[in-house]
GUSEMI-90342 format. One record per residue (C-alpha): x, y, z; residue in three letters. Coordinates in steps of 0.5 Angstrom, whole numbers, padded with zeros to 4 digits. Each point is the difference from the previous one (the first is absolute). Last residue first. Example, Ala and Ser with C-alpha at 12.3 -4.5 7.8 and 13.67 -1.06 7.14 Angstrom:
<rs>
       X       Y       Z   residuo
    0027   -0002    0014       Ser
   -0002   -0007    0002       Ala
</rs>
This chain:
<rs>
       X       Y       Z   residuo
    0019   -0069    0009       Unk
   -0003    0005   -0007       Unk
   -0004    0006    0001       Unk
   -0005    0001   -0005       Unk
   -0003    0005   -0005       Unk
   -0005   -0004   -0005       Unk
   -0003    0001   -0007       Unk
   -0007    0000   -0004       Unk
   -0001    0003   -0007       Unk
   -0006   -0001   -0002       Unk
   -0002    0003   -0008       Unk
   -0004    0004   -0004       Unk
   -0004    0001   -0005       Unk
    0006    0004   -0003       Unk
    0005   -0006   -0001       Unk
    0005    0000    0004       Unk
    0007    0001   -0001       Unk
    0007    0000    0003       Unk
    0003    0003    0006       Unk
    0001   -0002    0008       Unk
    0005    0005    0003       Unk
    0004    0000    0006       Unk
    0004    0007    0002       Unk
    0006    0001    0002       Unk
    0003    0005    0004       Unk
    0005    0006   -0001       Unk
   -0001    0005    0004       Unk
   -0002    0008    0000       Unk
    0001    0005    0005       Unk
   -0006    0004    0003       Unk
    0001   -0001    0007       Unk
   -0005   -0004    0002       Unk
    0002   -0005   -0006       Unk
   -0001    0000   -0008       Unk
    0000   -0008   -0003       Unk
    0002   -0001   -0006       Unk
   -0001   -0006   -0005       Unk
    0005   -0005   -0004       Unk
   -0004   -0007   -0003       Unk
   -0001   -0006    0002       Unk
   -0004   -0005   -0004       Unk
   -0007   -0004    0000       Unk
   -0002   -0001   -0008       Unk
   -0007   -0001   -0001       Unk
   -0001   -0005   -0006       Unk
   -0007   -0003    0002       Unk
   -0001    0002    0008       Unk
   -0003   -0007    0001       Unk
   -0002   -0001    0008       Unk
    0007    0003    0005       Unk
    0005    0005    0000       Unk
    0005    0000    0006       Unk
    0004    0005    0004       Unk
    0005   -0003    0005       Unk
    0002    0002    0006       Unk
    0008   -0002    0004       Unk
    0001    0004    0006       Unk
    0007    0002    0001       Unk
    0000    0006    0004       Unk
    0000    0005   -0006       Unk
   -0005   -0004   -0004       Unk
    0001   -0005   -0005       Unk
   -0006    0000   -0006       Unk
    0000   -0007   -0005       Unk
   -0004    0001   -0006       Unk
   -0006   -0003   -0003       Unk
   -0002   -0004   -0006       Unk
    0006    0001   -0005       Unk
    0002   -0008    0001       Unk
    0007    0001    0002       Unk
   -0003    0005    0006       Unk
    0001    0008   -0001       Unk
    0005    0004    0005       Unk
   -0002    0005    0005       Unk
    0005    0004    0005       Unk
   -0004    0004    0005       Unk
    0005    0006    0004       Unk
   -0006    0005   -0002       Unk
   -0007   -0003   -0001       Unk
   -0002   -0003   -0007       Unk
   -0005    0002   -0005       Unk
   -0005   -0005   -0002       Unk
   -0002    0002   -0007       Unk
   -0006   -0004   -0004       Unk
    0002    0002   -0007       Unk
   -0006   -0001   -0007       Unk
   -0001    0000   -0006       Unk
   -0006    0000   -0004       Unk
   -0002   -0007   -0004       Unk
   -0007    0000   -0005       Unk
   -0007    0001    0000       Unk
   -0004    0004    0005       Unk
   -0004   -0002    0005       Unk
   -0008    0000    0001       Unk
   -0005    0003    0005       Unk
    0005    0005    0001       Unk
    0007    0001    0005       Unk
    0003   -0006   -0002       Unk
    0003   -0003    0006       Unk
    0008    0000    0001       Unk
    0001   -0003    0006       Unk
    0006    0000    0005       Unk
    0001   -0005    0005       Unk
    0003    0001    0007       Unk
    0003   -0005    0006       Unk
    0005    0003    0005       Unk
    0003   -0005    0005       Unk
    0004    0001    0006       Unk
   -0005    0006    0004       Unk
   -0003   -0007    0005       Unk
   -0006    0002   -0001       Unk
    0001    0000   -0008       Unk
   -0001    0005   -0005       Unk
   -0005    0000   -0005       Unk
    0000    0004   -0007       Unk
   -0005    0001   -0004       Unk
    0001    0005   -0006       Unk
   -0005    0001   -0006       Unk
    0003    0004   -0006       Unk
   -0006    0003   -0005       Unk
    0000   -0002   -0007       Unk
   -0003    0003   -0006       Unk
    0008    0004   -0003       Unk
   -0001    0007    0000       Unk
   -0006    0001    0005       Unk
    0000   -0006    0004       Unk
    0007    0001    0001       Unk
   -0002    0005    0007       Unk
   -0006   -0004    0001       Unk
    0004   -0002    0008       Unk
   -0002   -0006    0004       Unk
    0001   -0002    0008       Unk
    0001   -0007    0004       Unk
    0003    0000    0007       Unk
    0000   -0007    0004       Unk
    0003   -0001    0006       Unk
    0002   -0008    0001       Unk
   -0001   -0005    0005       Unk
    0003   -0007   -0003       Unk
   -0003   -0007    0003       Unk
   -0003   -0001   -0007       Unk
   -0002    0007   -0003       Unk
   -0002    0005    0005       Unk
   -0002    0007   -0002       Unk
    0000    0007    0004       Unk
   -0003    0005   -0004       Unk
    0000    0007   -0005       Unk
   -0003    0002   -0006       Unk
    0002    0005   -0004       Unk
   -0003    0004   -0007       Unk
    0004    0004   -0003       Unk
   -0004    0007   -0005       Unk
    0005    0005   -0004       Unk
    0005   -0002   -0002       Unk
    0002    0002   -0007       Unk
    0000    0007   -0002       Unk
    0006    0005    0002       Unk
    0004    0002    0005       Unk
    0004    0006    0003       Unk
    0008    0000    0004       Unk
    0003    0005   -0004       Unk
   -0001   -0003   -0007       Unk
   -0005   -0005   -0002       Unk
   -0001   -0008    0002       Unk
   -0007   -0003   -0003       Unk
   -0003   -0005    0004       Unk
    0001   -0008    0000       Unk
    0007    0001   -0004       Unk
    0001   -0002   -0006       Unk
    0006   -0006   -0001       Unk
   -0004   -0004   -0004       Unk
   -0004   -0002    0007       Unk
    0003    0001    0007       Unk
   -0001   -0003    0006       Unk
    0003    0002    0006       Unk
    0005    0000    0005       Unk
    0001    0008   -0003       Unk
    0005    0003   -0004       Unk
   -0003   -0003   -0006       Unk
   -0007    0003    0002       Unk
    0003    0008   -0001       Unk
    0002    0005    0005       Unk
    0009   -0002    0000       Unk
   -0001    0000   -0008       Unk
   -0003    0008    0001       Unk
    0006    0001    0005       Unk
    0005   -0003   -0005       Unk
    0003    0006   -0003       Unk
    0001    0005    0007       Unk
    0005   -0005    0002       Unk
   -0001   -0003    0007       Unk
    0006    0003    0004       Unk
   -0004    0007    0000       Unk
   -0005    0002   -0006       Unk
   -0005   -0006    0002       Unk
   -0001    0000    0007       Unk
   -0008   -0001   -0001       Unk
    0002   -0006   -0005       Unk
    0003   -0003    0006       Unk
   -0004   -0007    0000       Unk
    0002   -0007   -0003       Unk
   -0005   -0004    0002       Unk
    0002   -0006    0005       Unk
    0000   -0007    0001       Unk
    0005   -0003    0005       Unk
    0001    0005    0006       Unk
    0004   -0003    0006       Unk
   -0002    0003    0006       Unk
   -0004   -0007    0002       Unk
   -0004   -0001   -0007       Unk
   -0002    0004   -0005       Unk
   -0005    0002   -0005       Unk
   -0001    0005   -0005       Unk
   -0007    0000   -0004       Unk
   -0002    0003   -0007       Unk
   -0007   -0001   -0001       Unk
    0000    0008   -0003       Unk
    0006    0003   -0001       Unk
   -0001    0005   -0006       Unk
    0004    0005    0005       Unk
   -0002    0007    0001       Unk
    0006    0005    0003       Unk
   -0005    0005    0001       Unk
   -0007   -0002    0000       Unk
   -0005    0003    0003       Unk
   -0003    0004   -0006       Unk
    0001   -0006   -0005       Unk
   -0004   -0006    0005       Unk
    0004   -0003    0003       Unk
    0002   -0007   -0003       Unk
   -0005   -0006    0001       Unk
   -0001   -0004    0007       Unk
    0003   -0007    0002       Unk
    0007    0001    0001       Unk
    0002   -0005    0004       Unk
    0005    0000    0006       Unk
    0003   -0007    0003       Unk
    0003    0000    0006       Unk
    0003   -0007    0002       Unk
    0003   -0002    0007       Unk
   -0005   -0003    0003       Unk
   -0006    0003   -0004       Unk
   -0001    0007   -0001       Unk
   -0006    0001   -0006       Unk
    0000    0007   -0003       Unk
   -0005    0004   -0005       Unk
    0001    0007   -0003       Unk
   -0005    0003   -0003       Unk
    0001    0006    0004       Unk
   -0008    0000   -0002       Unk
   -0001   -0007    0002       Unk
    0005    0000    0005       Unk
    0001   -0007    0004       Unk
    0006   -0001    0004       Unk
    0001    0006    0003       Unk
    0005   -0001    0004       Unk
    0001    0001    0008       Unk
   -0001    0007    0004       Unk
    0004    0005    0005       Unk
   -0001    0007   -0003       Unk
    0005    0005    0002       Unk
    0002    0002   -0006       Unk
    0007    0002    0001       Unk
    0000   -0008    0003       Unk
   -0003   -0002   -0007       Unk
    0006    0004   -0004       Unk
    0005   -0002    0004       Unk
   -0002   -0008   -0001       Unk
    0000    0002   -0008       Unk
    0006    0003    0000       Unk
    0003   -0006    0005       Unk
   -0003   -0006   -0005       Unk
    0001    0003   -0008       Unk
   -0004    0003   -0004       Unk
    0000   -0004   -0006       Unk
    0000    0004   -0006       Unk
   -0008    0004   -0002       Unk
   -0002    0001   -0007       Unk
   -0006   -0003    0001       Unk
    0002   -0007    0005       Unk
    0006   -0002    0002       Unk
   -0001   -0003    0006       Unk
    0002    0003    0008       Unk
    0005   -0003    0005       Unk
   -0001   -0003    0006       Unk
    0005   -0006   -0003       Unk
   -0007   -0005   -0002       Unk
   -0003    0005   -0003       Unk
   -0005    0006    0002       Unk
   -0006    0004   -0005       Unk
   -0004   -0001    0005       Unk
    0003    0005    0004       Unk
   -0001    0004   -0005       Unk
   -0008   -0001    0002       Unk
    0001    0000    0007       Unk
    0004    0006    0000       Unk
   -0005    0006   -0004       Unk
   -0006   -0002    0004       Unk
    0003    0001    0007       Unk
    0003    0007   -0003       Unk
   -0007    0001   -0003       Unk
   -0004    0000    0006       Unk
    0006    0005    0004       Unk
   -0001    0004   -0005       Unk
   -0008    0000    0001       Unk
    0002    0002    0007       Unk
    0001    0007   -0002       Unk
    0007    0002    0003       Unk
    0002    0002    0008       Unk
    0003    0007    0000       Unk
    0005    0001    0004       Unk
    0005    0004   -0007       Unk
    0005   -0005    0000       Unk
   -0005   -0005    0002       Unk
   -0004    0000   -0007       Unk
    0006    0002   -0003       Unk
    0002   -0007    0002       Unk
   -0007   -0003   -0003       Unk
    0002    0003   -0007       Unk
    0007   -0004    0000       Unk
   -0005   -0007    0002       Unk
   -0005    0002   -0005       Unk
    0006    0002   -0006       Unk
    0004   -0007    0002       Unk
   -0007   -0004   -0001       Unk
   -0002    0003   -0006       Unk
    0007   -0002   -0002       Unk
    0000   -0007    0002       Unk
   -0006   -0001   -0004       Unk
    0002    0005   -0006       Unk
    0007   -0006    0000       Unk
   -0006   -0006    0000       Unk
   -0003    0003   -0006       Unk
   -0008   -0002   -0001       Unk
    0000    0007   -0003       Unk
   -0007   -0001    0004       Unk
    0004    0001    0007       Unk
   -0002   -0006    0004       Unk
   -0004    0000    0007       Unk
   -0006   -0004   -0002       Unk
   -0005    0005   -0003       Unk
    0005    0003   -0004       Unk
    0004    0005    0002       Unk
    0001    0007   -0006       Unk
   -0007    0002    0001       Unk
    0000    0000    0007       Unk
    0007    0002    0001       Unk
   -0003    0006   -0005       Unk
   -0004    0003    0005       Unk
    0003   -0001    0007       Unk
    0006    0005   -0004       Unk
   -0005    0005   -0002       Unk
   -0004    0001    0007       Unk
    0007   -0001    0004       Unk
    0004    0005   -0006       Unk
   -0006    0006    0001       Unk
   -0001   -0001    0007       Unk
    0008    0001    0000       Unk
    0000    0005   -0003       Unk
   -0005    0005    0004       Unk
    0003   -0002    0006       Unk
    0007    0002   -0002       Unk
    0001    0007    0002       Unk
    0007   -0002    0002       Unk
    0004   -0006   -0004       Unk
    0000   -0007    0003       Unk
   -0006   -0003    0000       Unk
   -0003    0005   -0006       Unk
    0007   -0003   -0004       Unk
   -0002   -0008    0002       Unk
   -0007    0001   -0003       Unk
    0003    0002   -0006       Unk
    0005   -0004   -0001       Unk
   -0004   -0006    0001       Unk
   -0005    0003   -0005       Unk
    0006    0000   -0005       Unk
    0001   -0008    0001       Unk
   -0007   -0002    0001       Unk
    0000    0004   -0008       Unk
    0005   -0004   -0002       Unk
   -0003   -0007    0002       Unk
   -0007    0003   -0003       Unk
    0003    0001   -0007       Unk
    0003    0004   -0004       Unk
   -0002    0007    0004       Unk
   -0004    0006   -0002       Unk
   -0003    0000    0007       Unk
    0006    0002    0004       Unk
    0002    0006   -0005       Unk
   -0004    0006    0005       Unk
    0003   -0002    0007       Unk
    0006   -0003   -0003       Unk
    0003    0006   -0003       Unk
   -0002    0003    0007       Unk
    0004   -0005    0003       Unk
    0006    0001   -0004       Unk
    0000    0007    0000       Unk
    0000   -0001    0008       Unk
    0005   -0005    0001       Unk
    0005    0003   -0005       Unk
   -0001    0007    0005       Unk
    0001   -0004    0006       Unk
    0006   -0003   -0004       Unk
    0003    0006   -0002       Unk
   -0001    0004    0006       Unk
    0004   -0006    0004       Unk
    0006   -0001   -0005       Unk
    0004    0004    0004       Unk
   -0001   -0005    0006       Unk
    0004   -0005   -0004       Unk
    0006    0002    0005       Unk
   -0001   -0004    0005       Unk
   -0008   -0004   -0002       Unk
   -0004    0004   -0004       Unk
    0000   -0007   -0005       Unk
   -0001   -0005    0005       Unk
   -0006    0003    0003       Unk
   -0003    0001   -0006       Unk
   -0001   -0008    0000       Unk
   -0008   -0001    0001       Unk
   -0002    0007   -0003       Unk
    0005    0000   -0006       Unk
   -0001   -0008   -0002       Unk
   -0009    0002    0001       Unk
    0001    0005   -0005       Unk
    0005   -0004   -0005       Unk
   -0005   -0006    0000       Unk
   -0007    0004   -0001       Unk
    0005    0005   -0006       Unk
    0002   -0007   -0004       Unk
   -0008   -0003    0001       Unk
   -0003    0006   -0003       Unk
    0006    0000   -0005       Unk
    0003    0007    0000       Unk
    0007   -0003    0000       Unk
   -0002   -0005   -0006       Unk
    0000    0007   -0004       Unk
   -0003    0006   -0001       Unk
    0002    0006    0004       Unk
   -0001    0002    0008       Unk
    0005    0005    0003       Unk
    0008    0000    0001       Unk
    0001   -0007   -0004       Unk
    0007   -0001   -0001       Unk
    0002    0004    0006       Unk
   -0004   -0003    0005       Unk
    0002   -0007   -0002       Unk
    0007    0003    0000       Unk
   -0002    0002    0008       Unk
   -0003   -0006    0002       Unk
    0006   -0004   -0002       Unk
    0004    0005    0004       Unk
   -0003    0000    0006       Unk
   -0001   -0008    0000       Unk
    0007   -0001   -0002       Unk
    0003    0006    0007       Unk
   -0006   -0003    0004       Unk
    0002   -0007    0000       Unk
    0005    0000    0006       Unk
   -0004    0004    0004       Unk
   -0006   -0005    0000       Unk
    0003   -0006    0002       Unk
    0002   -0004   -0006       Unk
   -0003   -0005   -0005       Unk
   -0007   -0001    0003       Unk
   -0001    0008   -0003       Unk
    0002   -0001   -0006       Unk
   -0004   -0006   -0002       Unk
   -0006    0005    0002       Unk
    0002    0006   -0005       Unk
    0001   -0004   -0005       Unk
   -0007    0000   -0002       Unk
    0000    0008   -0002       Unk
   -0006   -0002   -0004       Unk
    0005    0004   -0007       Unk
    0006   -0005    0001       Unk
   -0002   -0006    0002       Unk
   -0006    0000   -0004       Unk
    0005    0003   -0005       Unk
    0005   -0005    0001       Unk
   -0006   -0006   -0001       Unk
   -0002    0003   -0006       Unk
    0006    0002   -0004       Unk
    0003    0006    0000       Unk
    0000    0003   -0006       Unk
   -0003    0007    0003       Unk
   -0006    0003    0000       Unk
    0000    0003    0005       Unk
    0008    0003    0002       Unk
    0003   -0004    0005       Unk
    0006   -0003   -0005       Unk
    0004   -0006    0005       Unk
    0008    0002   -0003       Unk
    0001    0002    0006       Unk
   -0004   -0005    0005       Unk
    0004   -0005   -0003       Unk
   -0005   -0006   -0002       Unk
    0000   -0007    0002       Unk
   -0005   -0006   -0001       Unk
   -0002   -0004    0005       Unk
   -0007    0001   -0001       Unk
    0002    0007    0001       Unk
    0008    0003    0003       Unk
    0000    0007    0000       Unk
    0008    0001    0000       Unk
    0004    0006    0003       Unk
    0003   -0004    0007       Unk
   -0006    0002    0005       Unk
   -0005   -0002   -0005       Unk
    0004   -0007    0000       Unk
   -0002    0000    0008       Unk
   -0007    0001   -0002       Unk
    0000   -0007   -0006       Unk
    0003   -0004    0005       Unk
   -0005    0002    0006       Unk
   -0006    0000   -0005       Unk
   -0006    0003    0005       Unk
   -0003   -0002    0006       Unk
   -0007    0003    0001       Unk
   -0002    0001    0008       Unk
    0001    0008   -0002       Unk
    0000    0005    0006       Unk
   -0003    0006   -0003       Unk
    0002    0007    0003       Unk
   -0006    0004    0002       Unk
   -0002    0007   -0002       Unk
    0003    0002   -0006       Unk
    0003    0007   -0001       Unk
   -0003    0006   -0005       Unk
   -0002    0006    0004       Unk
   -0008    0000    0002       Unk
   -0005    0004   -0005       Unk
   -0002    0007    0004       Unk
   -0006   -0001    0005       Unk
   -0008    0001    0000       Unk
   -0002   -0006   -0006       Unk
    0004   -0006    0004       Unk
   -0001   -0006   -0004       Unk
   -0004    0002   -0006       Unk
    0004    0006   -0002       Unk
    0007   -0005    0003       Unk
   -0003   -0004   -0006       Unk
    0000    0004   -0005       Unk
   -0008   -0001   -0004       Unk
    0002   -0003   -0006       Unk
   -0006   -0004   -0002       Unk
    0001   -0006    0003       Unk
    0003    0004    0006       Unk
   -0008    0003    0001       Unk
   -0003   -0008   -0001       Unk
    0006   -0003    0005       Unk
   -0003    0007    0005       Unk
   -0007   -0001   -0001       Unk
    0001   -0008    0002       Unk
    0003    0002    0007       Unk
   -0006    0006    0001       Unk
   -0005   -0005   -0002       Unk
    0002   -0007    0005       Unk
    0007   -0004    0000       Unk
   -0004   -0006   -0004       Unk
    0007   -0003   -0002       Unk
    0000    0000   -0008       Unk
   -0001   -0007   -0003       Unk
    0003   -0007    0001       Unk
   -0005   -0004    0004       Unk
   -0003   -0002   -0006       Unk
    0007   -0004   -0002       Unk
   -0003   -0006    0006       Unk
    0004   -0003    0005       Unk
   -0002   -0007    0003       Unk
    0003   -0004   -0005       Unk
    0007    0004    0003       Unk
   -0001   -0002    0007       Unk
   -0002   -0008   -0002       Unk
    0007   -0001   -0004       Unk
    0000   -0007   -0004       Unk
    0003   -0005    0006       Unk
    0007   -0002   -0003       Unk
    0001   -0008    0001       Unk
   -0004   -0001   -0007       Unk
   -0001   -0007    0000       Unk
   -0008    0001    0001       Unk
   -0003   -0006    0004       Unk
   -0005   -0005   -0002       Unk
    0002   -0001   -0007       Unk
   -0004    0001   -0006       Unk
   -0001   -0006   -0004       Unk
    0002    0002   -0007       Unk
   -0005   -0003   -0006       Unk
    0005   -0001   -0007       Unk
    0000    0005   -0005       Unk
    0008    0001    0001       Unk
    0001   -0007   -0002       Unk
    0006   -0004    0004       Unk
    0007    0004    0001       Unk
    0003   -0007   -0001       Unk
    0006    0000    0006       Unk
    0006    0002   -0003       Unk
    0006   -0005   -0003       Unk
    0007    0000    0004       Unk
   -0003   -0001    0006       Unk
   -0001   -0007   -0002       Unk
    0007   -0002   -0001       Unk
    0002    0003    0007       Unk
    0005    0006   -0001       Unk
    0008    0000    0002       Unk
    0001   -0001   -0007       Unk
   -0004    0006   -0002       Unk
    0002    0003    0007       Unk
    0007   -0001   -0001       Unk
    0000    0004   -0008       Unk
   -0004    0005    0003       Unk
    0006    0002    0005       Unk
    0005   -0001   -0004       Unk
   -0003    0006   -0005       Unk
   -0002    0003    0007       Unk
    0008    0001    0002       Unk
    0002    0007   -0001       Unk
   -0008    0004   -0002       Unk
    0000    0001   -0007       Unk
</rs>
């Protein structure tokens, strides 16, 4: 609870005007809606990314000789036979140094520099860190571990010398622990991908002073390390991993002799699979803000290759770059972070701003995703984001969530209805065991039907049944003198189990002040089932917003941090249904865990369905 807030609300509630205290009648959902004449959104939608298509994105036409070269390496064919047939194969050595534009963890780096590799907030001593693979390491440090990503919070920790003699010796208990290619999640297409492209992008750093001794022994790495690549790219889990191993690859014929052959190999692969991986929109198809990011982290770093090696890039990367940023962009709150959507905590303001820069792409928000399935209205000081498409499908997804018409809203930098997120980070400061809880619909500001979720949650990040069609509608409205943006969206994913489908309509203001929505239950055939089935709409709550229920047990009182007072209120005749507070949690961009508080309305409803109308205001 935040010092103060519980005088705060009891002022307000005294302070408020008599008619303030009860909602405005919500009105019938079903009845006409006039559009308005102007849209409330102020963020136009992206016209360069609408006029960008996924058929662009094939192997570049580089003529017969070119294409004979990718087809010879694909089957095994040396590349230095293929790049210079007449003379001895070149010296091991790189041919460029790579000027990275991506800032890594500063905190977490200089805590590399005193022994502790610190992940999701949470820190191991490197000498008890166990470098073999497998290991029992939990996910977020083998990501860490075995993908070499530290290598970049430790070069913005220091200048280059002083971080040699950690990054030497990181990379030489990794060596010695895995002294050629194994099993395990180190010889991961995805894992090996991250790995190369971290050894070509900060080599310098580790041969730098007295590292020079490892400089054979990371050539040589680098190498087998590619080649691996070169035959296993293909066998990767999904289409993420596998970009992640073909940048690797191209990145290794940018910087390594004799590699031409290769990197016609890579750009043809890697044009290929972000084809595949990209929805027509510009969203990655695991529908995973943190993969959109990375995405964006791998393209950017590619690119640095690119001019380390004087080589100007295919301009298909640079069509996805201007693709991939509107759309998480999209994704944007109130305080300049990201929401908590598929896994994903909330990417913070300056990490997600140094990202934007390192891509290089200069763009507004995506409000209007199809595909991405994301949708945005900005008004006044308001961002409202709606989950308004199914799920991935299993074989893109990889930290699914069963989220759908669940939505987050903010107002000014304060965030007032959030989901939970940070099952991706599950494994740090998120406790492993709670990661599937953090993926189902409870944890989401959504409605939940007899404690099920509306798709099935499996282990490591996979999904079941459930959701499979969500049909969405969005306008502009206006009722009396008011203005509005109107969203309204469908989803069957109860309709299997329990004969309903969820039907959310949710209509924020243009003033940004005053979110109406209901939630309605409609049988899913002709006729609907008999009896009562329970039923829980939760609203959780942002951080540093303290909630209490009203006397008559139809609302609750919300006070933020800079002492502005809302209230929730149910409207129409919800029956029994009881409105309380209850605990939550919330998982922020760093991936530490916070207790917050979630409103939840809970009761019965009778399985022919139900409407269950409710208003968010700002009060004074």
């Amino acid at each position: 609870m935040i010092e103060g807030h519980s005088d705060l609300l009891s002022a307000a509630r005294e302070d408020a005007p008599e008619e303030e205290q009860v909602a405005l009648p919500l009105g019938d959902a079903d009845e006409p809606l006039v559009k308005a004449s102007a849209e409330s959104e102020v963020e136009a939608e992206i016209e360069p990314a609408r006029a960008l298509v996924l058929s662009d994105f094939h192997p570049p036409r580089s003529g017969p000789i070119h294409s004979a070269m990718r087809w010879a390496y694909k089957l095994g064919v040396p590349g230095p036979v293929l790049s210079s047939p007449l003379r001895k194969p070149a010296k091991p050595r790189l041919l460029g140094t790579v000027k990275s534009a991506l800032d890594g963890n500063r905190r977490a780096g200089m805590a590399l520099r005193t022994g502790q590799m610190m992940v999701g907030g949470l820190k191991l001593p490197l000498d008890k860190l166990d470098f073999r693979s497998p290991s029992k390491l939990t996910p977020p440090f083998i990501r860490a571990v075995h993908g070499f990503t530290w290598m970049r919070d430790l070069a913005a920790s220091a200048p280059r010398a002083q971080c040699a003699s950690t990054a030497g010796d990181i990379f030489s208990s990794w060596l010695k622990a895995n002294p050629k290619p194994g099993k395990g999640p180190a010889w991961t297409v995805e894992l090996a991908g991250l790995r190369l492209l971290n050894w070509l992008v900060h080599a310098p750093m580790v041969l730098t002073g007295d590292g020079e001794r490892f400089k054979h022994k990371m050539l040589e790495a680098i190498e087998i390390n590619a080649r691996w690549l070169d035959r296993h790219v293909g066998g990767a889990d999904d289409r993420f991993a596998q970009a992640a191993g073909w940048c690797g690859i191209v990145a290794a014929g940018l910087l390594l002799p004799d590699g031409k052959a290769r990197r016609l190999f890579g750009e043809a692969g890697l044009l290929r699979t972000l084809g595949e991986m990209v929805g027509e929109d510009g969203g990655v198809l695991s529908r995973c803000p943190a993969a959109q990011a990375e995405a964006i982290a791998l393209l950017s770093e590619l690119r640095a290759c690119y001019a380390a090696a004087g080589r100007d890039q295919p301009a298909a990367l640079d069509t996805m770059l201007a693709l991939l940023v509107p759309a998480l962009l999209g994704l944007r709150m109130g305080d300049r972070g990201l929401g908590s959507w598929q896994g994903s905590s909330a990417m913070g303001e300056a990490e997600l701003d140094a990202l934007i820069a390192a891509s290089g792409v200069r763009t507004r928000p995506l409000v209007e995703a199809d595909q991405w399935g994301y949708q945005r209205i900005r008004t006044g000081d308001a961002v409202l984001v709606f989950d308004a498409a199914p799920p991935p499908k299993p074989r893109h997804a990889r930290h699914a969530c069963a989220s759908t018409l669940a939505f987050e809203y903010s107002h000014g930098p304060h965030r007032i209805i959030v989901n939970c997120g940070g099952s991706a980070l599950a494994g740090a400061q998120v406790p492993a065991r709670i990661e599937q809880g953090l993926r189902g619909t409870s944890a989401h500001s959504t409605l939940v039907l007899d404690d099920a979720n509306s798709t099935a949650i499996l282990l490591h990040g996979q999904i079941g049944k459930g959701v499979e069609e969500v049909d969405f509608s969005r306008d502009s409205v206006t009722q009396g003198s008011k203005g509005a943006a109107r969203l309204e969206a469908a989803h069957n994913g109860y309709a299997a189990r329990f004969g309903l489908v969820h039907r959310r309509i949710l209509m924020l203001s243009d003033e940004g002040t005053e979110l109406r929505g209901e939630d309605v239950l409609e049988p899913s055939g002709r006729k609907g089932k008999r009896g009562k089935i329970g039923f829980a709409m939760r609203f959780h709550l942002g951080l540093g917003a303290e909630a209490q229920p009203t006397e008559d047990g139809r609302g609750v009182h919300i006070a933020l941090p800079d002492a502005s007072y809302w209230q929730f209120r149910l409207g129409g005749d919800i029956g029994d249904a009881n409105c309380s507070v209850e605990d939550s949690i919330w998982v922020d961009g760093q991936g530490r865990p916070h207790a917050t508080q979630q409103i939840v309305v809970d009761g019965l409803t009778a399985r022919s369905g139900g409407r269950f109308p409710w208003l968010l205001k700002r009060m004074g």
